[in-house]
C-alpha positions in Angstrom: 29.1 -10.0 -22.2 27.4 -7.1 -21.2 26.9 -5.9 -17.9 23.2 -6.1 -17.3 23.4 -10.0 -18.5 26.6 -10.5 -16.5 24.6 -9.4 -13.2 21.7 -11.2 -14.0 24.3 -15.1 -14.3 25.8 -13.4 -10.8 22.8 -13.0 -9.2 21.2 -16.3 -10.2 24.3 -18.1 -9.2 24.1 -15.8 -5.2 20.5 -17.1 -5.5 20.8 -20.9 -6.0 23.9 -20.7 -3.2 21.1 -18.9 -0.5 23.1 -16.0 -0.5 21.2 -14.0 -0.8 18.0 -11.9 1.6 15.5 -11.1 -1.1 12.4 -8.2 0.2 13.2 -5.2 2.7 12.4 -6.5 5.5 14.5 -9.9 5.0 17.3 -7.7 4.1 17.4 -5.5 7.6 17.1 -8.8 9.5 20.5 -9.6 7.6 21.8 -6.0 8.5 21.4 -6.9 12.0 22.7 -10.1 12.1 26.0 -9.0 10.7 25.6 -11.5 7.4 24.9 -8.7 4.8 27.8 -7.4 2.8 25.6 -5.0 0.7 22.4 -4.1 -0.1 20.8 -3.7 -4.0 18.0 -1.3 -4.6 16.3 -1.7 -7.4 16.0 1.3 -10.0 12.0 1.9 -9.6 11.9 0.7 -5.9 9.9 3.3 -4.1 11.2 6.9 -3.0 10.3 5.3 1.0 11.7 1.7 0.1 14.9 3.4 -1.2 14.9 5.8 1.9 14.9 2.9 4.7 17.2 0.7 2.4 19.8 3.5 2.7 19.4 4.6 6.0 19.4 1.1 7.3 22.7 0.2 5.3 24.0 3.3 7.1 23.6 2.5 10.4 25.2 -1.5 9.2 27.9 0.5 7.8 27.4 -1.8 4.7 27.3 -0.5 1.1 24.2 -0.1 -0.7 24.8 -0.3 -4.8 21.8 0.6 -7.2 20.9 -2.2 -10.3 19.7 -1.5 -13.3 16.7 -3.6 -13.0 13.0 -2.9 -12.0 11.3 -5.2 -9.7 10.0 -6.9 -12.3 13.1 -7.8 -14.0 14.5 -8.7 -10.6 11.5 -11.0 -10.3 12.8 -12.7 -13.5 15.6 -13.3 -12.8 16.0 -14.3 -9.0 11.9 -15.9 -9.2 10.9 -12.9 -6.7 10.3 -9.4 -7.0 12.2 -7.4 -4.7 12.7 -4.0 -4.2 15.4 -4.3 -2.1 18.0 -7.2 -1.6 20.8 -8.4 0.8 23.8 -10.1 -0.9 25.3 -12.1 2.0 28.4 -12.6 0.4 31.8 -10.1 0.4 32.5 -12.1 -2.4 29.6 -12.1 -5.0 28.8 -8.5 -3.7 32.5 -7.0 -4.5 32.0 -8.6 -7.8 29.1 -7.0 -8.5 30.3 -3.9 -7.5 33.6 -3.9 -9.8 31.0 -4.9 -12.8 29.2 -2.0 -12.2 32.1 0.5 -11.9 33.7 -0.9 -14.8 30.1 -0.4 -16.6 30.4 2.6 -15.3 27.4 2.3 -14.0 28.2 2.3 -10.5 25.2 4.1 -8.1 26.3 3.8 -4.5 23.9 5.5 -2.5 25.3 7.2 0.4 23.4 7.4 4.0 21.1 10.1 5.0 22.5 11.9 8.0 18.7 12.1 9.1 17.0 9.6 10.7 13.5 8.3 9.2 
């Protein structure tokens, strides 16, 4: 099955267990509260959106991975578009992350050493 179909059945599935933080600001909250495991970022979220998501994931000391989806795609298939979401699951989110590297499609953004 290829990958972008694969993530799309993964992501569904962290959705319908309410794993999942969906929007930026829902997504720090889980940062802070310990829950997240990672953070996705969207491939056309905004220059800003992608900015805070990073730095934020930073400071968590969390991973932050980059899908292949737009937030349109991402709308269809988790029934809201996000920018940015918080998988709060090691399990689903290490998953997603071995798809992706063995895609080779694997986009871990690192954290800024600057503050926003």
């Amino acid at each position: 099955m290829p990958y972008k179909q694969s993530l799309q059945g993964l992501l569904t599935i962290c959705r319908k267990a309410g794993k999942l933080a969906m929007g930026l600001e829902p997504a720090k909250d889980a940062l802070y509260r310990g829950t997240a495991a990672g953070l996705l970022v969207c491939s056309n979220a905004a220059p800003r959106t992608r900015k805070e998501a990073v730095f934020f994931s930073g400071q968590a000391q969390v991973p932050c991975l980059v899908v292949p989806f737009t937030k349109l795609e991402m709308g269809q298939t988790i029934g809201r578009a996000s920018g940015v979401l918080a998988v709060c699951d090691d399990g689903f989110f290490q998953k997603m992350v071995q798809m992706a590297r063995e895609e080779d499609a694997a986009s871990i953004l690192e954290p800024d050493t600057e503050a926003i």
